[in-house]
C-alpha positions as CSV (number, residue, x, y, z in Angstrom):
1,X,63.3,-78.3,-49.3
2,X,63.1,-74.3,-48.9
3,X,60.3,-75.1,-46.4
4,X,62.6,-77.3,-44.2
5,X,65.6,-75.1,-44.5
6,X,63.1,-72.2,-43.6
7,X,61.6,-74.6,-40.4
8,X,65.8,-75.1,-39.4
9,X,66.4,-71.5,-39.3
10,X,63.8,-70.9,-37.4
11,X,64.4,-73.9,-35.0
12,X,68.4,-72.5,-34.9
13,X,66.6,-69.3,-33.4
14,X,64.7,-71.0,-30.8
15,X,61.3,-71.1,-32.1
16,X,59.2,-73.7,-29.6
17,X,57.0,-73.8,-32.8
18,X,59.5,-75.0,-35.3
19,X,61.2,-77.3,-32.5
20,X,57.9,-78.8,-31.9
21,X,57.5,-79.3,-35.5
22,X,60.7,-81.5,-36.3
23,X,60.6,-83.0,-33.3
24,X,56.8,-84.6,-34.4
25,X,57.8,-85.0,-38.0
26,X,60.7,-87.2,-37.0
27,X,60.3,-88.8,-34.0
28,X,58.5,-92.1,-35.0
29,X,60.7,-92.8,-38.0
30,X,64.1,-92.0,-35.3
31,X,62.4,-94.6,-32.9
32,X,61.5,-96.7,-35.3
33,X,65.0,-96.8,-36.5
34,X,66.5,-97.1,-33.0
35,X,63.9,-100.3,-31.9
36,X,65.0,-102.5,-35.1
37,X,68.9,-101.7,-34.5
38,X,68.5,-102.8,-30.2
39,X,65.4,-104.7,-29.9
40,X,64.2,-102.9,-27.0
41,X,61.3,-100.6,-27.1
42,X,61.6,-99.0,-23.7
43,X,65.4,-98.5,-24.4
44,X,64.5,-97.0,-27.5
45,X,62.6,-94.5,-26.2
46,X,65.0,-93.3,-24.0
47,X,67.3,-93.5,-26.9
48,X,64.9,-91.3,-29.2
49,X,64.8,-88.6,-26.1
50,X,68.3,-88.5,-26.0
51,X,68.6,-88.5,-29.9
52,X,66.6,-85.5,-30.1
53,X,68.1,-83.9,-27.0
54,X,71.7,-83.8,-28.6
55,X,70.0,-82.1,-31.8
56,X,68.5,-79.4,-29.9
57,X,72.1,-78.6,-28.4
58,X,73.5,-79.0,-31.6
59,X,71.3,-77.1,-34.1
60,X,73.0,-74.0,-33.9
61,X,76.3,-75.2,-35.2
62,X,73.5,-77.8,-38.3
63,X,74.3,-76.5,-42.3
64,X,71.7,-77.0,-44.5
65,X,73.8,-79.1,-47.4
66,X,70.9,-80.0,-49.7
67,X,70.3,-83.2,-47.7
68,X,66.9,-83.4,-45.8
69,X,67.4,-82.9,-41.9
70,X,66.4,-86.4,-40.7
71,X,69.7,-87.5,-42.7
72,X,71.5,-85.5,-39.4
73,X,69.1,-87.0,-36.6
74,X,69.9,-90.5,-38.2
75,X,73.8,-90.1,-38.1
76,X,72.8,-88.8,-33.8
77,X,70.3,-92.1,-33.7
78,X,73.6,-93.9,-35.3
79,X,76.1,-92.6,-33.0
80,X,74.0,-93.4,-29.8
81,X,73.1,-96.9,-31.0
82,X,77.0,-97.9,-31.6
83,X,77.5,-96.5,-28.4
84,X,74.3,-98.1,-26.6
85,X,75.9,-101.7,-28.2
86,X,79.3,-101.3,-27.3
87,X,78.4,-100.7,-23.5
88,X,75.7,-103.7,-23.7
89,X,78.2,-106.0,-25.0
90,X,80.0,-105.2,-21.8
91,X,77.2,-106.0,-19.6
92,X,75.2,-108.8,-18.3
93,X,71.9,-109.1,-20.0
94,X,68.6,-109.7,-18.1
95,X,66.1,-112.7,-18.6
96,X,63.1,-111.7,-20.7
97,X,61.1,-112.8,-17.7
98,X,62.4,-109.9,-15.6
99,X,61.9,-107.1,-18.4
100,X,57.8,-107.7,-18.1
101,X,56.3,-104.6,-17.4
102,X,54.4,-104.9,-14.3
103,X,50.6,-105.1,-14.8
104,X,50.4,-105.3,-18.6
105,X,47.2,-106.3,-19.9
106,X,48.3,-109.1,-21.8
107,X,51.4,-110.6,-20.8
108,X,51.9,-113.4,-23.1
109,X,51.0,-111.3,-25.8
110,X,53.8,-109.0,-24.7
111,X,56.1,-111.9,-24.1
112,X,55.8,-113.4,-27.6
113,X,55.9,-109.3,-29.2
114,X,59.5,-109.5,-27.7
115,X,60.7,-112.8,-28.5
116,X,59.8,-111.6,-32.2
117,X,61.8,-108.9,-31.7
118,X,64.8,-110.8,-30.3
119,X,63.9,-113.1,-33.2
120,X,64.4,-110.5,-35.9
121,X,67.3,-108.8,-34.1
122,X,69.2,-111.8,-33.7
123,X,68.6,-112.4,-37.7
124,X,69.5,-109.0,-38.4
125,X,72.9,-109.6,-36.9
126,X,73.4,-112.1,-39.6
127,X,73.5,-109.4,-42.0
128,X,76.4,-107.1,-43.1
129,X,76.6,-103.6,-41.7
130,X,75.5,-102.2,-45.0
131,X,72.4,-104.5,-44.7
132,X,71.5,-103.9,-41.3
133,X,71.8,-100.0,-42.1
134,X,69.7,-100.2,-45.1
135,X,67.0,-102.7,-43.8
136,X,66.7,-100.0,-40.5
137,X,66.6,-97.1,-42.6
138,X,64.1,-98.3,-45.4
139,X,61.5,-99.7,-42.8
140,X,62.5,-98.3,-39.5
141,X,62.9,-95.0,-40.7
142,X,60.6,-95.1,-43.5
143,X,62.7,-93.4,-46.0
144,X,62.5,-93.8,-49.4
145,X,65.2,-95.5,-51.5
146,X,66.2,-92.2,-52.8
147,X,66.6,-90.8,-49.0
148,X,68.5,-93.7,-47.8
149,X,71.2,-93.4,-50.8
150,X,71.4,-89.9,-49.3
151,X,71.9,-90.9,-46.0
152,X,74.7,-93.4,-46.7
153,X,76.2,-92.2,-49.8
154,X,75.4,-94.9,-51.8
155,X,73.6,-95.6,-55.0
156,X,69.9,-95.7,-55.3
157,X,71.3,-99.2,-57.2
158,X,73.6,-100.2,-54.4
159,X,70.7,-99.4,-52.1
160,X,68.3,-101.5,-53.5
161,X,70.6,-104.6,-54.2
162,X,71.5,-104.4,-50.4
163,X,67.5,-104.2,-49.5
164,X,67.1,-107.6,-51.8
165,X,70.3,-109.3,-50.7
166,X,69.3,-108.2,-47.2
167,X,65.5,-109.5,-47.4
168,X,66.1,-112.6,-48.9
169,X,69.1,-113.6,-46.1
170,X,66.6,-112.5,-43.4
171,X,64.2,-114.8,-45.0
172,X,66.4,-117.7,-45.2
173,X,67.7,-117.3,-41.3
174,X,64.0,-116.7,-40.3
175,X,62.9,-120.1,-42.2
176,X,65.7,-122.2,-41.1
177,X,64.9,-120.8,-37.1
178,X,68.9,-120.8,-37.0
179,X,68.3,-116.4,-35.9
């Protein structure tokens, strides 16, 4: 922990070095996190950007509280995602047919990537908020049980009733193809 709090400081003073360094340490797990809560990888990306964007303007005013400094960028990744699905409810959505990226190598392979996706997402929303959270955290972001207890102030316990709970419901809507 001394290392990271040392690596903030010197990110709070600028240092490209130490930027560059928490930026590359947490990017995939942020994306990662981002992709399983939208289902859109492209979106995603743009979200991470913007995600790590709002740290950088924000670092100066960041406390070290004991708690590691992904726990932050996941409460950013949190905020843009609730505000990324409150303005996609309000929109109309586009056919998967129109999303194709023009000239992949292997469209069918893309298509059926993002039908999985939609798949999975579409489960997910099955879920309660706690579950969705934990479920993103644990394997989008990678985190250990002990981190995600952290992150939502629960219980290593409580955490890893909600990943079982959690699992076995996504197993039971995947089965059943009701997602």
């Amino acid at each position: 922990m001394r290392d990271e709090e040392s690596l903030i400081r010197r990110a709070q003073q600028r240092d490209q070095m130490a930027l560059t360094q928490l930026y590359e340490e947490n990017f995939d797990r942020i994306y990662r996190y981002i992709v399983l809560k939208i289902g859109d990888r492209t979106e995603a990306e743009d979200m991470t950007q913007q995600v790590f964007l709002q740290a950088l303007k924000a670092i100066s005013s960041y406390r070290f509280k004991g708690m590691p400094f992904s726990s932050w960028l996941y409460r950013i990744a949190h905020n843009q995602v609730v505000d990324y699905l409150r303005k996609k409810s309000r929109r109309p959505t586009i056919p998967i047919e129109d999303t194709m990226a023009a000239g992949s190598s292997d469209p069918p392979r893309e298509i059926e990537r993002k039908m999985e996706i939609e798949q999975l997402t579409a489960a997910a929303r099955q879920l309660t908020a706690a579950q969705r959270e934990v479920i993103s955290l644990r394997f989008g972001g990678e985190l250990s049980v002990a981190e995600v207890a952290r992150v939502m102030g629960k219980s290593e316990g409580a955490v890893k009733a909600l990943q079982h709970s959690a699992i076995v419901a996504l197993r039971k809507v995947m089965a059943a193809g009701t997602a």
